[in-house]
C-alpha positions as CSV (number, residue, x, y, z in Angstrom):
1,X,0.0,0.0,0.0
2,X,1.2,4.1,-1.3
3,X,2.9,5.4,2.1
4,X,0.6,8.9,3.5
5,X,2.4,11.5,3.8
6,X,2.1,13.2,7.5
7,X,1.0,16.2,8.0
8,X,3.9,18.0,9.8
9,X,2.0,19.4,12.6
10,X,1.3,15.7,13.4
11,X,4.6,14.1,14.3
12,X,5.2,17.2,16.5
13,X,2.3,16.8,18.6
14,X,2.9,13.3,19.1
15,X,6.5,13.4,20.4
16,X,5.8,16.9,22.2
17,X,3.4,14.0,23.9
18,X,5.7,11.2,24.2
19,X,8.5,13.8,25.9
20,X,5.5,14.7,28.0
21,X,6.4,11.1,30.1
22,X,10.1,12.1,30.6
23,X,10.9,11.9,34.5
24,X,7.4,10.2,35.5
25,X,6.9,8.3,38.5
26,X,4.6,5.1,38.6
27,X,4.1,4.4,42.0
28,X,0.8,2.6,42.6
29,X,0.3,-0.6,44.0
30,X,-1.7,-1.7,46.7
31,X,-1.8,-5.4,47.3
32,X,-0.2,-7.9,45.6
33,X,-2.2,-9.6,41.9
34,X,-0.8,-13.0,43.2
35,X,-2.1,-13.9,46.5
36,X,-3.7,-10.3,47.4
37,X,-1.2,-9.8,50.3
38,X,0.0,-6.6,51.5
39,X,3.3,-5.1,49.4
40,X,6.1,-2.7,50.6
41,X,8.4,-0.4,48.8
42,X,11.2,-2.6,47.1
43,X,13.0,0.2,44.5
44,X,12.3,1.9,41.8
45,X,13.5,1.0,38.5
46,X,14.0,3.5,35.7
47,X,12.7,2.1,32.6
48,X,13.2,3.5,29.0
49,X,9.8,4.8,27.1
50,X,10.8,5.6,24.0
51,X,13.6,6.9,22.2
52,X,13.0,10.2,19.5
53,X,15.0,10.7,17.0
54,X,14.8,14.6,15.4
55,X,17.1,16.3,12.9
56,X,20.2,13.3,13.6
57,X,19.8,13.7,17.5
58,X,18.5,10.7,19.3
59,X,16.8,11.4,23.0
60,X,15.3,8.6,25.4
61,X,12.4,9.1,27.3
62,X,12.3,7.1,30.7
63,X,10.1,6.9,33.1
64,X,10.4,5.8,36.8
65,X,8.9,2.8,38.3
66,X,8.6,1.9,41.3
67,X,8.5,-2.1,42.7
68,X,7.4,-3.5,45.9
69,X,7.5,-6.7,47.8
70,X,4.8,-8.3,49.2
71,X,4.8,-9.6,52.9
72,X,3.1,-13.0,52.0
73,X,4.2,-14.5,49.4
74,X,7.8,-12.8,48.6
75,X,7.1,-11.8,45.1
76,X,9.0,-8.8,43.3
77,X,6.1,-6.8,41.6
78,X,5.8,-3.7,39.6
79,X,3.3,-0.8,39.9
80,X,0.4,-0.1,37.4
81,X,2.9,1.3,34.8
82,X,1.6,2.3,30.6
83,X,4.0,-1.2,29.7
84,X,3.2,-4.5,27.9
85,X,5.0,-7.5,29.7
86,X,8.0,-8.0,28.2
87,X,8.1,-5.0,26.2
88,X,10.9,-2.3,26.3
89,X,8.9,0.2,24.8
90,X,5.8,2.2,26.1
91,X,2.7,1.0,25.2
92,X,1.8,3.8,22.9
93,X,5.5,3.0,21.0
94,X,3.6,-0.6,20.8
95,X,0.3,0.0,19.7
96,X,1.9,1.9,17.2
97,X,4.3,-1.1,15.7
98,X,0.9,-3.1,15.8
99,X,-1.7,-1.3,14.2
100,X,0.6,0.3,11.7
101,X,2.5,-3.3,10.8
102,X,-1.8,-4.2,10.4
103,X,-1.3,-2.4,6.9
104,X,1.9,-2.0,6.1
105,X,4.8,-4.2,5.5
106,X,7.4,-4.2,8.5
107,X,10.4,-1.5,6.8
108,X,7.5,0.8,5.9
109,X,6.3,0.8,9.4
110,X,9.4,1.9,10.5
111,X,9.7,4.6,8.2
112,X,6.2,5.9,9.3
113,X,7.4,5.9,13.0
114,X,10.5,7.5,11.5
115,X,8.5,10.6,10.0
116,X,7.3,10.6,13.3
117,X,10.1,10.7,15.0
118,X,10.4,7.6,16.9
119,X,12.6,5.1,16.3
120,X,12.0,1.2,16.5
121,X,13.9,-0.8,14.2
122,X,12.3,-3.4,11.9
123,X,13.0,-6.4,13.9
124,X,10.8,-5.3,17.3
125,X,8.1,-4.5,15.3
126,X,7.8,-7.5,13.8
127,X,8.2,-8.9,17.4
128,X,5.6,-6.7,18.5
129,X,3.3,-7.8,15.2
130,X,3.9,-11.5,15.9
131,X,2.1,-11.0,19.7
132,X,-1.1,-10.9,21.0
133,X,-1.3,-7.6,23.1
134,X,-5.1,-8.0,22.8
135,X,-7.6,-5.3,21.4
136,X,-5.8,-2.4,20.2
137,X,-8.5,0.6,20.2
138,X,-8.1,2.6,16.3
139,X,-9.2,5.1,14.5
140,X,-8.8,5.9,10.6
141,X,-7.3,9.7,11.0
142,X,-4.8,11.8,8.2
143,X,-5.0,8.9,5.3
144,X,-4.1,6.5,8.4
145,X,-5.6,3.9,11.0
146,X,-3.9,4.9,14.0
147,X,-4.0,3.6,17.7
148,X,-6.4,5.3,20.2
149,X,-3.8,5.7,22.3
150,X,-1.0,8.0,19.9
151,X,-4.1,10.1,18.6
152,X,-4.7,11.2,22.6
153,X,-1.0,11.8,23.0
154,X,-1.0,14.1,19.9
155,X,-4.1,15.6,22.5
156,X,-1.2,16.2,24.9
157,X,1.1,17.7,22.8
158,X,-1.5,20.0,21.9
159,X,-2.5,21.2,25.4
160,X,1.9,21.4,26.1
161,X,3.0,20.9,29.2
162,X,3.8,17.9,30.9
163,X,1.8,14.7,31.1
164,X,-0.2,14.3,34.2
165,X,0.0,11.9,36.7
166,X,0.2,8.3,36.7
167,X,-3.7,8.0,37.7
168,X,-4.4,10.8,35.4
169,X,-3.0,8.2,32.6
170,X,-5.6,6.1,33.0
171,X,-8.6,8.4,31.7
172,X,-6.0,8.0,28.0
173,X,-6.9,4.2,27.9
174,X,-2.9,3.1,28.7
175,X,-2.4,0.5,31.1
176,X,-3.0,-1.0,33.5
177,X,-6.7,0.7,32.9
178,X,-7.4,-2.1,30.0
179,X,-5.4,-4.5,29.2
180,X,-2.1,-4.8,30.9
181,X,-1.6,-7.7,33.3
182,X,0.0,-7.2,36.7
183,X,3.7,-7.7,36.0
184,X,5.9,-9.9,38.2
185,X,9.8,-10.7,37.9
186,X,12.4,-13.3,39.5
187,X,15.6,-12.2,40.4
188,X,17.3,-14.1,37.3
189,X,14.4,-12.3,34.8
190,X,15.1,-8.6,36.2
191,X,18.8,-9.0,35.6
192,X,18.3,-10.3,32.3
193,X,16.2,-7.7,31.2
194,X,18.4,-5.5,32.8
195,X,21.8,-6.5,30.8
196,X,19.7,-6.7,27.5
197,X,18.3,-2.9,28.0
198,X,21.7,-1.7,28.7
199,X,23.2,-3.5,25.8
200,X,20.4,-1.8,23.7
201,X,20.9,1.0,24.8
202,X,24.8,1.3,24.3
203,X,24.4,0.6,21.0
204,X,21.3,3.4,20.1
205,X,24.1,5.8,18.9
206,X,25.4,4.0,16.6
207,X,22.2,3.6,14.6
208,X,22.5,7.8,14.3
């Protein structure tokens, strides 16, 4: 299918939204999803949301998450935070690869989230496409079908100003207000993840 051109007011708006996350803390948990027992603070884990790439220069959005233990059972949880399991981008970056790899073939899709300015290489969004996230809200918008979820951020960019809180988030449709299931992590998962994001990482600029 014949690429859209983007309007260029459009890719603005929806990094102006995605820098909107920069700094956020999740921090909400009250009970553990496992056996319902109570949880305390653990840490909090800083956790990359999406990396924008304008004019040559790359810049990573993170945001902060916290984790807590809980007193019954001993398991290492997360807070509500806008993630997929097993994901290293945000879920809008996701729902993005998704929808848009719905239409069009897997190097176009990255060009589009190019002209957007987010970059996601080929490979993870065909990742991403091979999963089952389960129903991803869209909307036909600009010659596109677009996730619910980037249409409301390019809503953010619009108003400026930072994103609001974490509970805020959840009036946007990101999870965990639809579809994101609680997410829980042994010690050997959370330091491979942990060694595979910093490796990624390292090697973002040399893709520039």
């Amino acid at each position: 299918m014949k690429r859209v051109p983007l309007p260029p007011l459009f890719p603005e708006l929806i990094r102006e939204g995605l820098r909107g996350f920069d700094g956020l803390h999740y921090s909400r948990r009250d009970v553990c999803p496992c056996c319902g027992g109570p949880v305390r603070p653990h840490d909090i884990k800083r956790k990359r949301f999406v990396v924008l790439r304008e004019s040559g220069e790359a810049q990573t959005i993170h945001v902060m998450v916290h984790r807590f233990r809980c007193r019954r059972c001993d398991q290492l949880i997360y807070a509500d935070e806008p993630f997929y399991p097993d994901t290293r981008f945000g879920t809008p970056v996701v729902d993005l690869c998704v929808v848009l790899s719905q239409t069009y073939p897997f190097h176009r899709t990255e060009e589009i989230l190019l002209e957007m300015g987010i970059a996601v290489d080929r490979g993870t969004i065909r990742q991403y496409a091979g999963r089952d996230f389960g129903p991803i809200p869209a909307s036909g918008v600009l010659g596109l079908v677009l996730p619910v979820s980037s249409l409301r951020l390019s809503g953010l960019g619009r108003e400026g100003g930072p994103v609001p809180g974490a509970e805020a988030l959840l009036s946007f449709g990101l999870p965990p207000a639809c579809r994101a299931p609680a997410h829980l992590t042994s010690p050997a998962e959370e330091r491979d993840h942990r060694d595979e994001e910093e490796e990624e990482e390292e090697r973002e600029p040399e893709r520039e």
